[in-house]
FIZAZA-672269 format. One record per residue (C-alpha): x, y, z. Coordinates in steps of 0.1 Angstrom, whole numbers, plus 5000, padded with zeros to 4 digits. Layout:
BEGIN
XYZ;...
! end
This chain:
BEGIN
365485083877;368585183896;370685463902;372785653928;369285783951;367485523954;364685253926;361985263909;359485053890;356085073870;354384793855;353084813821;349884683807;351184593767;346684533761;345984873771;349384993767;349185183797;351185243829;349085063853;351185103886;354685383887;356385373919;359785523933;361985493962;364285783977;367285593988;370685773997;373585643978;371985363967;374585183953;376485173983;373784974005;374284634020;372684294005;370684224033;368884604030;368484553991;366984244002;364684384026;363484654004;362384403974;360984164001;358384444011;357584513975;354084233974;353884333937;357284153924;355083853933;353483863900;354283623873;355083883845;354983843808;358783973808;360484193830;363384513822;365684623846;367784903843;370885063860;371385433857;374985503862;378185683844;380385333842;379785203813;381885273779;380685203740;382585093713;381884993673;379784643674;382184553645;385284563668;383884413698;385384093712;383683913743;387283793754;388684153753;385484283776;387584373806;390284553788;387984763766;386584873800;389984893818;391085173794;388285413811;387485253847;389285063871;386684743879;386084703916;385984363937;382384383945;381184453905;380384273877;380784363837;377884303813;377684403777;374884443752;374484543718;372884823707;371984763670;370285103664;373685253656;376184993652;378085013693;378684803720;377884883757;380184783785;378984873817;379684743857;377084733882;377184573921;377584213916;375084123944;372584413935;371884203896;372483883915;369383963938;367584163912;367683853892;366383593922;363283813926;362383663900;364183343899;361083073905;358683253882;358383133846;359683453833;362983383844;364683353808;362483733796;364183873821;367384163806;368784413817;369784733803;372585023810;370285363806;372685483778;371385203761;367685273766;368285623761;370385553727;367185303715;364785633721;367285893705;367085633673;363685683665;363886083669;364186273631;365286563643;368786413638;368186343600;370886473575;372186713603;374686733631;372886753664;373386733705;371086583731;371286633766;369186383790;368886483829;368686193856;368686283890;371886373898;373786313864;373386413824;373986283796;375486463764;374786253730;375986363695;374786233663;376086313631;373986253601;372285963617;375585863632;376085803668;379186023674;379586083710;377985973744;378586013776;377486093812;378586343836;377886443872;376686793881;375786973910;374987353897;373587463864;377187613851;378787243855;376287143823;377287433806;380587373808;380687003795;378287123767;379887383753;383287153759;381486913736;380487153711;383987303710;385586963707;383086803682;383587163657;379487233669;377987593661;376487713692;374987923668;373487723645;373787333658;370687233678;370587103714;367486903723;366986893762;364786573775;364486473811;363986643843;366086783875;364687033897;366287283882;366487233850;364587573841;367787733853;370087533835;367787623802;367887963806;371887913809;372487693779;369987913758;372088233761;374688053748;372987803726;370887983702;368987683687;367587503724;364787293720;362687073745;361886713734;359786463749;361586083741;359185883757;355285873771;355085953805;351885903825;350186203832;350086093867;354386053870;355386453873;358786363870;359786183836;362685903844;364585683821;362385363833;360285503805;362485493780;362585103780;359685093762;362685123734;364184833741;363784513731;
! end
């Protein structure tokens, strides 16, 4: 997996169906490093060696955009993302279908950091299991198999690292998604209660499941609680007991 600080990886064990290795990396503005130092950091990973059944990779960013499946045209991918990004020299657009609810995901990521991603693994037979995933995707797949969504009108909010992630379903319905940066507990306040207000939400009544983790995410729930009177905590995922921080490489275990 990665995102703006830095990777991660964990290698699952689908016999046991275990975690059988977790591993992250605290990289400063990861997605602004050069080739040659993404290069040197999967070079010293011995373990990438392996000849996999399949391998996931995921980017975790906020530039990416969903639309209905029904509407989606692969000629028309650059436009569709045009009308909320501008798409840099240096990136590259992929899409994927999320068949849960019906959308399509259009996301950009550095062209030579899923170029190299996908030459680690280039003379291995794996080499056509290998996809890739945007994290609203994975996180989408996990929100799917959740109940608490049934015949009601909820909101979910996921915390990354250093962004969120505000979901809406209606009555099964994927209504809303999006990600937001945040750096203080009253910025996710504001863009919930902003979704609430624009999606006709009662704070009162409407519930708001909370998943993730950010250091301080107690704070932010004490926040969102005195104004959100129905704040839950739900887990989307299994997370090792040895991992004290859950991330969204665990929520591949959604995708397929």
């Amino acid at each position: 997996m990665c995102h703006s600080t830095g990777f991660s990886y964990a290698i699952f064990d689908g016999h046991l169906k275990t975690v059988v290795n977790y591993n992250s990396f605290e990289v400063v503005d990861f997605y602004q490093i050069s080739p040659n130092t993404l290069q040197g950091f999967l070079d010293g990973i011995a373990v990438f060696l392996n000849d996999f059944k399949s391998v996931k990779i995921v980017f975790e960013n906020q530039f990416y955009t969903l639309m209905p499946a029904a509407l989606f045209d692969e000629e028309e991918v650059a436009a569709y993302y045009n009308l909320k990004y501008k798409l840099a020299e240096h990136e590259q657009l992929l899409n994927q279908r999320i068949p849960d609810f019906g959308a399509q995901i259009i996301y950009a990521v550095p062209q030579f950091m899923f170029n190299q991603l996908l030459g680690k693994f280039a003379e291995s037979s794996i080499r056509e299991r290998i996809k890739v995933f945007h994290h609203a995707h994975a996180l989408l797949s996990a929100l799917y198999y959740q109940t608490n969504h049934l015949n009601k009108e909820v909101c979910y909010v996921n915390f990354c690292d250093k962004t969120f992630d505000i979901v809406l379903i209606k009555k099964s319905g994927l209504h809303f998604c999006n990600t937001y940066n945040y750096n203080n507990p009253e910025d996710v306040l504001y863009f919930v209660m902003h979704a609430y207000q624009n999606n006709q939400l009662n704070p009162e009544v409407n519930e708001c499941y909370l998943s993730g983790y950010h250091i301080e995410l107690k704070v932010i729930k004490e926040l969102l609680f005195t104004y959100l009177k129905n704040t839950k905590d739900i887990e989307l995922s299994h997370v090792p007991a040895s991992v004290h921080q859950p991330s969204t490489i665990f929520l591949l275990q959604h995708c397929v």
